[in-house]
MARVO-852262 format. One record per residue (C-alpha): residue number from 1; x, y, z; residue in three letters. Coordinates in Angstrom, 2 decimals, padded with zeros to 5 digits. Layout:
# MARVO-852262
num/c1/c2/c3/residu
NUM/X/Y/Z/Ala
...
# end
This chain:
# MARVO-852262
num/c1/c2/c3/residu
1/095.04/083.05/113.05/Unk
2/096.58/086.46/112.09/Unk
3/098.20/088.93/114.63/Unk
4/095.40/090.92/113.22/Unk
5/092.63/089.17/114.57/Unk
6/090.87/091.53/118.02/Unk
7/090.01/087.81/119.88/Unk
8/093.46/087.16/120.13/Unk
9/094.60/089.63/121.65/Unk
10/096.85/089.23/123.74/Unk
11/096.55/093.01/125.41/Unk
12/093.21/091.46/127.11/Unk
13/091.21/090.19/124.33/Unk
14/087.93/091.94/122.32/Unk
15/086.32/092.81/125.36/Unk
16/088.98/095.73/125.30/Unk
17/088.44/097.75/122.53/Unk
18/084.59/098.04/124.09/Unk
19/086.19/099.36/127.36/Unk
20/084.08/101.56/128.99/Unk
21/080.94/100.30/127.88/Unk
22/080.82/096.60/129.64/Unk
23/082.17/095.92/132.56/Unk
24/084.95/093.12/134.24/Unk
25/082.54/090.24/134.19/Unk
26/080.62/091.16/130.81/Unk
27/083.97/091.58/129.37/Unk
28/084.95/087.87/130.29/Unk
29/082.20/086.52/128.56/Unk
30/082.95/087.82/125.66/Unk
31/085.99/086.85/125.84/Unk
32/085.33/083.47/126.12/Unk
33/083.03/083.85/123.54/Unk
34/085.50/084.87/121.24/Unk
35/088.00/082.58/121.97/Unk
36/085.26/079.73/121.21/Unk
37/084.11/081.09/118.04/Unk
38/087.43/081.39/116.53/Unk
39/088.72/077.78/118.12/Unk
40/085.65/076.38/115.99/Unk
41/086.30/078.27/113.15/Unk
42/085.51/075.67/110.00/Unk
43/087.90/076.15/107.23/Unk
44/087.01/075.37/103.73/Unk
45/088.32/072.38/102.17/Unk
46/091.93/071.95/101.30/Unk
47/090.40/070.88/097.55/Unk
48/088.17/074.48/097.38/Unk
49/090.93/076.03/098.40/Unk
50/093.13/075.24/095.55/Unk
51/090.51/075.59/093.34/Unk
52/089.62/078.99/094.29/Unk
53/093.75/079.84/094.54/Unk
54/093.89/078.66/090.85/Unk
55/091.12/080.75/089.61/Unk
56/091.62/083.51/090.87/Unk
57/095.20/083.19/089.98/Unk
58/094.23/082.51/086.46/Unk
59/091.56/085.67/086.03/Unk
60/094.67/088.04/087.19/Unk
61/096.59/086.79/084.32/Unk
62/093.86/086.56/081.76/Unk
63/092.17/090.47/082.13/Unk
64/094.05/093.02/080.35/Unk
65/093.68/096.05/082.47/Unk
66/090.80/098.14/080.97/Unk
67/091.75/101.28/079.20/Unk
68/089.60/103.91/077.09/Unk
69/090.18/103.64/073.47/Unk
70/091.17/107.02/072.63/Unk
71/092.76/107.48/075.64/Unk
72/095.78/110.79/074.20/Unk
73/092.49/112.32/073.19/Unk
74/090.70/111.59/076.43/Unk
75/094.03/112.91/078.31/Unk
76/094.22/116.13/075.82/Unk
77/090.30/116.63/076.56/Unk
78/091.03/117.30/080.27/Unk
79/094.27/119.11/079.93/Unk
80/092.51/121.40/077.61/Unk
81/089.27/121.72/080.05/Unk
82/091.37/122.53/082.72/Unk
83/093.65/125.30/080.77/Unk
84/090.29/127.04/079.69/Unk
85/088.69/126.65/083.49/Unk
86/092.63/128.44/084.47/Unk
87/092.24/130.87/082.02/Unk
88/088.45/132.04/082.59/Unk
89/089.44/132.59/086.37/Unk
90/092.61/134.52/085.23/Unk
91/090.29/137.06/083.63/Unk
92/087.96/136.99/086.38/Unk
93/090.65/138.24/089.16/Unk
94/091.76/140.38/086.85/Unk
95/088.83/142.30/086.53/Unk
96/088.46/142.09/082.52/Unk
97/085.67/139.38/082.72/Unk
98/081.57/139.57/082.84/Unk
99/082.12/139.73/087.14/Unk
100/084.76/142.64/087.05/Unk
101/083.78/145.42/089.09/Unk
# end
């Protein structure tokens, strides 16, 4: 397994990340547990794997990433949104707009 995996953990196993909520004992057994379930772990077939590795591998080369059409006139959409949103609250803390007092 991966350095990753919580029941091998060398720092005292899974039982330690639920610390204060199981005691010594409790925290043994599930321990033990662990250790079990991941030492009978089934892997998938060497021949699935492969299969899986190669079709995944071949989807990532096949997609071309999705993009919008018109995507200048998308991008000049929101930069001109956000220019009039700027320049309506410019007005408003000026005073010269509809909520000037």
């Amino acid at each position: 397994m991966t350095d990753h995996d919580p029941a091998h953990n060398p720092r005292g196993g899974i039982s330690q990340e639920l610390g204060p909520y199981v005691d010594v004992t409790e925290g043994e057994g599930i321990d033990r547990t662990a250790e079990r379930l991941r030492a009978e772990r089934p892997y998938p077939r060497a021949a699935f794997r492969a299969e899986l590795r190669s079709h995944l591998t071949e989807l990532g080369r096949s997609r071309p990433a999705w993009r919008p059409r018109h995507l200048p006139r998308l991008v000049a959409a929101y930069v001109g949104s956000g220019v009039a949103l700027l320049a309506v609250a410019a007005i408003g803390l000026s005073g010269a707009g509809p909520l000037g007092f």
